[in-house]
Residue, then its C-alpha position, 0 to 999 in steps of 0.5 A: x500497491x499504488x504507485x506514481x510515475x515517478x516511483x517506478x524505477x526505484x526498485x519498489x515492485x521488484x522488492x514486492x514482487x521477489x517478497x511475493x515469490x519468495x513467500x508463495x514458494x515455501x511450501x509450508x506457508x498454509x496461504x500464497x500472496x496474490x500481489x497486485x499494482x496500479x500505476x496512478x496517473x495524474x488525473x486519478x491523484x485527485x482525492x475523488x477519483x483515488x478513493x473510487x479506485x480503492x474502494x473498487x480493489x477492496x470489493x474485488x478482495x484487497x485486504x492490505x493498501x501499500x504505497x509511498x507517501x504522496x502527500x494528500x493522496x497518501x492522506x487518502x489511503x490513511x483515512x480510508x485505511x483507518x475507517x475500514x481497518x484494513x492495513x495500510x504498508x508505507x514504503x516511504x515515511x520514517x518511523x515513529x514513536x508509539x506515543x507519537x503515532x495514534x494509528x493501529x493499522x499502520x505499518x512502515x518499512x524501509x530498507 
Protein backbone atom coordinates (compact mmCIF):
# COMPACT_ATOMS: atom_id res chain seq x y z
CA UNK A 1 0.00 0.00 0.00
CA UNK A 2 0.97 3.30 -0.54
CA UNK A 3 -0.35 5.82 1.67
CA UNK A 4 -0.04 9.68 2.45
CA UNK A 5 0.30 11.35 5.83
CA UNK A 6 -2.49 12.65 6.05
CA UNK A 7 -4.23 9.00 5.65
CA UNK A 8 -2.79 7.37 8.27
CA UNK A 9 -5.00 7.79 11.42
CA UNK A 10 -8.27 6.73 9.27
CA UNK A 11 -8.01 3.14 10.01
CA UNK A 12 -6.93 2.04 6.52
CA UNK A 13 -3.57 -0.12 7.84
CA UNK A 14 -5.22 -1.61 10.71
CA UNK A 15 -8.21 -2.97 8.27
CA UNK A 16 -5.49 -4.22 5.87
CA UNK A 17 -3.52 -5.65 8.13
CA UNK A 18 -6.36 -7.62 10.53
CA UNK A 19 -7.62 -8.88 6.69
CA UNK A 20 -4.02 -10.16 6.36
CA UNK A 21 -3.97 -12.06 9.72
CA UNK A 22 -7.41 -13.21 9.41
CA UNK A 23 -6.51 -14.71 6.14
CA UNK A 24 -3.04 -15.95 6.62
CA UNK A 25 -4.45 -17.71 9.92
CA UNK A 26 -7.11 -20.22 8.31
CA UNK A 27 -5.05 -23.10 7.88
CA UNK A 28 -7.12 -24.06 4.60
CA UNK A 29 -6.02 -21.27 2.63
CA UNK A 30 -3.19 -23.16 0.26
CA UNK A 31 -1.45 -19.52 0.19
CA UNK A 32 -0.54 -16.56 3.08
CA UNK A 33 -0.60 -12.37 2.59
CA UNK A 34 2.72 -10.97 2.70
CA UNK A 35 1.29 -7.25 3.02
CA UNK A 36 3.48 -4.38 2.95
CA UNK A 37 3.38 -0.25 3.55
CA UNK A 38 4.92 2.68 2.45
CA UNK A 39 4.45 5.91 3.85
CA UNK A 40 4.81 8.59 1.09
CA UNK A 41 6.30 11.86 1.86
CA UNK A 42 5.87 15.07 0.08
CA UNK A 43 8.99 15.14 -1.91
CA UNK A 44 8.21 11.25 -3.43
CA UNK A 45 4.61 12.44 -4.54
CA UNK A 46 6.04 13.61 -7.60
CA UNK A 47 5.25 11.53 -10.69
CA UNK A 48 9.12 10.69 -11.17
CA UNK A 49 10.01 9.80 -8.05
CA UNK A 50 6.55 7.64 -7.35
CA UNK A 51 6.97 5.51 -10.44
CA UNK A 52 10.94 4.48 -9.34
CA UNK A 53 9.52 3.61 -6.21
CA UNK A 54 6.65 1.10 -7.53
CA UNK A 55 8.49 -0.20 -9.89
CA UNK A 56 11.35 -1.24 -7.32
CA UNK A 57 8.14 -3.05 -4.89
CA UNK A 58 7.16 -4.76 -8.02
CA UNK A 59 10.85 -6.38 -9.04
CA UNK A 60 11.14 -7.35 -4.99
CA UNK A 61 7.71 -9.30 -5.82
CA UNK A 62 4.64 -7.03 -5.28
CA UNK A 63 1.79 -8.49 -7.34
CA UNK A 64 -1.17 -6.01 -6.49
CA UNK A 65 -0.57 -1.87 -5.84
CA UNK A 66 -3.45 -0.65 -3.09
CA UNK A 67 -3.97 2.97 -2.34
CA UNK A 68 -6.21 5.97 -1.83
CA UNK A 69 -6.99 8.55 -4.35
CA UNK A 70 -4.23 10.88 -4.67
CA UNK A 71 -4.87 12.82 -7.42
CA UNK A 72 -2.26 12.62 -10.01
CA UNK A 73 -0.17 10.35 -7.76
CA UNK A 74 -3.19 8.06 -8.18
CA UNK A 75 -3.27 8.58 -11.84
CA UNK A 76 0.21 7.20 -11.58
CA UNK A 77 -0.52 3.93 -10.21
CA UNK A 78 -3.57 3.72 -12.71
CA UNK A 79 -1.22 3.84 -15.56
CA UNK A 80 1.46 1.78 -14.39
CA UNK A 81 -1.14 -0.85 -13.16
CA UNK A 82 -2.72 -0.92 -16.45
CA UNK A 83 0.42 -1.26 -18.51
CA UNK A 84 2.00 -4.07 -16.49
CA UNK A 85 -1.49 -5.93 -15.58
CA UNK A 86 -1.19 -5.99 -12.22
CA UNK A 87 -4.37 -5.05 -9.88
CA UNK A 88 -4.71 -2.04 -8.65
CA UNK A 89 -7.22 -1.90 -5.03
CA UNK A 90 -8.48 1.79 -4.50
CA UNK A 91 -9.89 2.25 -0.87
CA UNK A 92 -11.20 5.74 -1.91
CA UNK A 93 -12.98 6.22 -5.20
CA UNK A 94 -16.89 5.17 -5.59
CA UNK A 95 -17.79 2.69 -7.80
CA UNK A 96 -18.63 2.74 -11.11
CA UNK A 97 -20.51 1.44 -13.67
CA UNK A 98 -18.93 -1.08 -16.15
CA UNK A 99 -20.05 0.79 -19.01
CA UNK A 100 -18.46 3.80 -17.57
CA UNK A 101 -15.32 2.07 -16.37
CA UNK A 102 -12.87 0.69 -19.42
CA UNK A 103 -10.35 -0.75 -16.88
CA UNK A 104 -9.67 -4.52 -16.30
CA UNK A 105 -7.55 -4.48 -13.30
CA UNK A 106 -9.26 -2.21 -10.99
CA UNK A 107 -10.75 -2.95 -7.93
CA UNK A 108 -12.39 -0.49 -5.47
CA UNK A 109 -13.59 -0.88 -2.12
CA UNK A 110 -15.32 0.93 0.69
CA UNK A 111 -16.64 0.40 3.80
Amino acid sequence: TYIQPDEEDNGILQTIQHGEMMHNNDKNNPFKFSFSNRQLHAEEIDTWNLMNIACDDLKVGAMALMCGNMGKPYEAFLALTENMEIPLVNWDLSPVLPAEETRNLLVIIRN
